[in-house]
N, C-alpha and C positions, 0 to 999 in steps of 0.2 A: 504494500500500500504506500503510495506518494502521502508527500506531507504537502502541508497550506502554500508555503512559499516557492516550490517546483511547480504546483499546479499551477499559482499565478503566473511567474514565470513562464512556464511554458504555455498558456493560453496567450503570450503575448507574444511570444517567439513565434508562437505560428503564425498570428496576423501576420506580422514580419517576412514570414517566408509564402505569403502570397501569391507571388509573383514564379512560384516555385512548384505548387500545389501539382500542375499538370504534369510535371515532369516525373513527381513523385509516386503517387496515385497507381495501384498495381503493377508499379512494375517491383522486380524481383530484386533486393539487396541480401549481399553478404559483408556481414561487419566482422572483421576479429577482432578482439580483446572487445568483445561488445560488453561485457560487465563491470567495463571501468571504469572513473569518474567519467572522460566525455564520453567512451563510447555510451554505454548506458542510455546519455542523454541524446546522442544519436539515433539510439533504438526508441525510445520514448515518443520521439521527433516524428519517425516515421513512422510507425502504426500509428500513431495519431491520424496524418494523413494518410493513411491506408494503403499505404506499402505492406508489400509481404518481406519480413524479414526471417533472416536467421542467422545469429547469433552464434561465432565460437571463443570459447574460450576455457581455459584449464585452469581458474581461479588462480590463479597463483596469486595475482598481485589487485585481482578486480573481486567481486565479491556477489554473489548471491542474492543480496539483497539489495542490491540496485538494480535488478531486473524480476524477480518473483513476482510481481504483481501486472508484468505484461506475461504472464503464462496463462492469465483469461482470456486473452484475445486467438484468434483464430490464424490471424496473419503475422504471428509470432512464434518462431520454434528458438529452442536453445539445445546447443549440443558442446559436449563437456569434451573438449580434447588440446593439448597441444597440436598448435598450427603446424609443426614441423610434423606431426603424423596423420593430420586432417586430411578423409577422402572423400569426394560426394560427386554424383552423376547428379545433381540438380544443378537446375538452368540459370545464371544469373544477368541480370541487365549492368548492375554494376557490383562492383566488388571497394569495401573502403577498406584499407591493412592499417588498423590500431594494433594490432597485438604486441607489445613489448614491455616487460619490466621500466620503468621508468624513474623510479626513486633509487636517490642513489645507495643507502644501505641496503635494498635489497638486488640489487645488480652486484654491486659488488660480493655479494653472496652467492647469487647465481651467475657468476660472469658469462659461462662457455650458453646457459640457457637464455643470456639475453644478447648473446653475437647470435645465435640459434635463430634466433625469432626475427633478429632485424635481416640476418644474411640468406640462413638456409630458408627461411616460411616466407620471405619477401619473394625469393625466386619461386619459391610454388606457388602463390597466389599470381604472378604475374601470369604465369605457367595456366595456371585456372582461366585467368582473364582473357587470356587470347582462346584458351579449347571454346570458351563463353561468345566470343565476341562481343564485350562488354561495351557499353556503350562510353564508359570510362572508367578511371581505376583511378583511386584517391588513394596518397602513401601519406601516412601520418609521420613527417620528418618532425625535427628539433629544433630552436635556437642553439643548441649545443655543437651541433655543428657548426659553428662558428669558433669554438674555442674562448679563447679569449684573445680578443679583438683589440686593438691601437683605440687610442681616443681620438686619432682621424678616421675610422670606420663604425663612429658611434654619432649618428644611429644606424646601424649596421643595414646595408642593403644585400638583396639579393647575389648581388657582382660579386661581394665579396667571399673569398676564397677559403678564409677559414685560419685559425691562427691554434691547432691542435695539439695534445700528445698521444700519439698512437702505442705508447709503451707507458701506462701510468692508470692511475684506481680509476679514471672516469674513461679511459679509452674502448672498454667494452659497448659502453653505449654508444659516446661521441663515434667513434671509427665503425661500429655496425649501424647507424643512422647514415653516416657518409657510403659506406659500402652499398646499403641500401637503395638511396639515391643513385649511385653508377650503375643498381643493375635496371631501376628506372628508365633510364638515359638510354640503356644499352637496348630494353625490350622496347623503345621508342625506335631508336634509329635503327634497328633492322626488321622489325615490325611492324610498326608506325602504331603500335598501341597506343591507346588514347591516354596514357598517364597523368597525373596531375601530385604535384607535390605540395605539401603544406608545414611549413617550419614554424612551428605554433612556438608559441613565447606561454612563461608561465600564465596557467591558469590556474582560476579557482572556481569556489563556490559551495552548493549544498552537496553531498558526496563526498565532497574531497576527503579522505578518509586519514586520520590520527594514525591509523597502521602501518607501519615502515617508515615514518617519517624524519627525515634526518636533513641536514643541512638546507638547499634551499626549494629543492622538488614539492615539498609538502612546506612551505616557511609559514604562509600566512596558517593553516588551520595548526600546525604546532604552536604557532604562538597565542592563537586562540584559547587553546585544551591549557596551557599553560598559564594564563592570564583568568582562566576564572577558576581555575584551581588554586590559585595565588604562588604558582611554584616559580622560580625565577625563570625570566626569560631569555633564553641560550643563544648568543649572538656571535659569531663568529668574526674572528679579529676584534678589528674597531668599529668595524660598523657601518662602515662608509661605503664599499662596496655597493652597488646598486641591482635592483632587478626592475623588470616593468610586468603592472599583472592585468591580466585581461579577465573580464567577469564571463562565466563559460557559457551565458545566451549570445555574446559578442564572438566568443571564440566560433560557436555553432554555429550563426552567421557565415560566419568568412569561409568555413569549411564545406555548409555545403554550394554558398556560390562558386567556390570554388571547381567543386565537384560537379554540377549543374549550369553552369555558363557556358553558351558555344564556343569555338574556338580558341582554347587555351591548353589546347592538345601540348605535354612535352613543356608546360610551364612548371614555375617553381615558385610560390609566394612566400613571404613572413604573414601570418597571423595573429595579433597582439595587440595591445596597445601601447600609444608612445608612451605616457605619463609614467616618468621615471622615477622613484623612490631609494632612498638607501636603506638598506637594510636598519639599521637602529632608528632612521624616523620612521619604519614599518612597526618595528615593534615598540615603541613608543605612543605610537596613533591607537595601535591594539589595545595597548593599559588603558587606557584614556579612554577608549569608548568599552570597556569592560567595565571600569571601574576597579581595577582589579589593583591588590595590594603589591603586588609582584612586584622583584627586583628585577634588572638586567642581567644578566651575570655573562660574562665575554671568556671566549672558550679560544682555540688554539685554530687559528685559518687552516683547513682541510687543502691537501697538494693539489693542484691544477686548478682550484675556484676562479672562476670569470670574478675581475674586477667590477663590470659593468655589462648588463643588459639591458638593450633597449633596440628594438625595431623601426626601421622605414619605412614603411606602409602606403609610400607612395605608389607603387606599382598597385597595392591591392584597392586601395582608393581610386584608382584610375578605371582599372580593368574589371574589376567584382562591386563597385561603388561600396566599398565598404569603409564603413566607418563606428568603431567601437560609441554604444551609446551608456554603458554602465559606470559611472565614477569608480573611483576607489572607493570612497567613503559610506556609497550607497550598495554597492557587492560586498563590503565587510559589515556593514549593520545585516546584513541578509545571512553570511553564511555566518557571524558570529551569533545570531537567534537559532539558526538551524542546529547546530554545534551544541549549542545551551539542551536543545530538547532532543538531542542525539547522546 
């Protein structure tokens, strides 16, 4: 069962995707990692507008109860498997590839099963998508592949090439997201697959789950669980560091114009918002709107940490007319109530 603030949410996000309705409307999607924060909200999305979906994923990192209450609907199935051993003779119009571990405590735990996911189940689902003839294939990339970036390529655009370590605790992701992306490229240019890439910047929201949360993949809902629990709030280095966060009705936007817009076969976008924060006035705003007794407490900068993220959104503003409509201030009173009665 949905709570108050997803249902509103989401009955607005649909007006929103209007424009989208016919596109949507029986035809056939396959989401993987659909039980995770976005996907979830992906699936939600579309049985709404009556798509028939189906849903895989091997819990690892996404969870059961973000999707149990679309198991009433008819044009919903869910099937429990790692994508690297996923097989099905059903027909799909489009295929989206979320599936991948994405926080970093738990990648760093499963290293070999999140290069698995972005390297080997990328090329299968590609693989699926041409037996399919999909009408397009959405690959859920990263800001991470950018590494960390010069402060002349902030706000970081598409062009940019990426400033990585391919041997270090974050390279399981970052370099299976970039590998990801080449086999993208690769099933375009000698295929002409309709692919479409989305390098989302962090998101939040209601979901976003306390589980695995470490450094800055899960920041704002750790410092929420944190802040009305009155336990200090765990800020790495000094604080200054930056991220930019998108509220996850803006991220679902961008995602499916992206996926749903003629001609942008073989594209690549940022997804996010610009409104850039640093980390300690993040968790400062958090006390403050908690109310919460909590200290700061500043802990040891984790190896490879990006100094600064923040997206160029010029390309998706142009070509997807998108444009983030949720504040900051207004996505954390939302997922900090959500949080509260979760």
């Amino acid at each position: 069962m949905t709570d108050k603030i997803i249902l509103e949410d989401m009955d607005n996000f649909i007006v929103r995707l209007k424009s989208f309705e016919q596109k949507i409307s029986g035809k056939h999607f396959l989401i993987t990692g659909g039980s995770g924060f976005i996907g979830s909200w992906f699936c939600d999305t579309l049985v709404r507008l009556n798509a028939n979906v189906l849903c895989v994923d091997n819990l690892s990192s996404g969870t059961n109860e973000n999707i149990k209450h679309l198991s009433e609907y008819d044009n919903f199935s869910f099937i429990s498997s790692d994508i690297c051993d996923f097989e099905t003779n059903e027909k799909f119009d489009y295929i989206v590839h979320m599936a991948s571990i994405a926080s970093p405590l738990s990648y760093m735990k499963f290293p070999i099963e999140t290069l698995d996911a972005n390297v080997v189940g990328t090329k299968k689902m590609l693989e699926l998508a041409i037996k399919n003839n999909v009408e397009s294939f959405l690959f859920t990339s990263t800001s991470e592949v950018y590494g960390n970036p010069p402060d002349e390529a902030i706000p970081t655009p598409e062009t940019y090439y990426g400033y990585t370590n391919s041997y270090g605790p974050r390279a399981v992701y970052d370099e299976g997201k970039r590998c990801a992306e080449a086999y993208c490229y690769a099933f375009f240019n000698r295929f002409k697959l309709p692919i479409r890439i989305a390098r989302i910047f962090n998101t939040f929201g209601p979901r976003l789950d306390i589980k695995n949360t470490t450094q800055y993949g899960r920041v704002i809902v750790k410092f929420i669980h944190q802040a009305i629990s009155d336990s200090p709030l765990t800020v790495y280095g000094n604080g200054n560091q930056t991220r930019s966060f998108c509220y996850i009705t803006d991220q679902l936007f961008g995602l499916f114009s992206l996926l749903l817009t003629p001609n942008l076969d073989g594209e690549i976008f940022n997804i996010g918002n610009e409104h850039e924060i640093t980390i300690l006035d993040l968790a400062t705003k958090i006390k403050k709107m908690t109310n919460s007794k909590s200290e700061i407490a500043f802990q040891n900068m984790p190896k490879d940490d990006p100094r600064r993220r923040r997206p160029d959104l010029s390309k998706a503003k142009k070509l997807l007319n998108y444009s983030p409509k949720t504040s900051l201030e207004e996505g954390l009173s939302k997922t900090i109530t959500w949080t509260k009665s979760h």
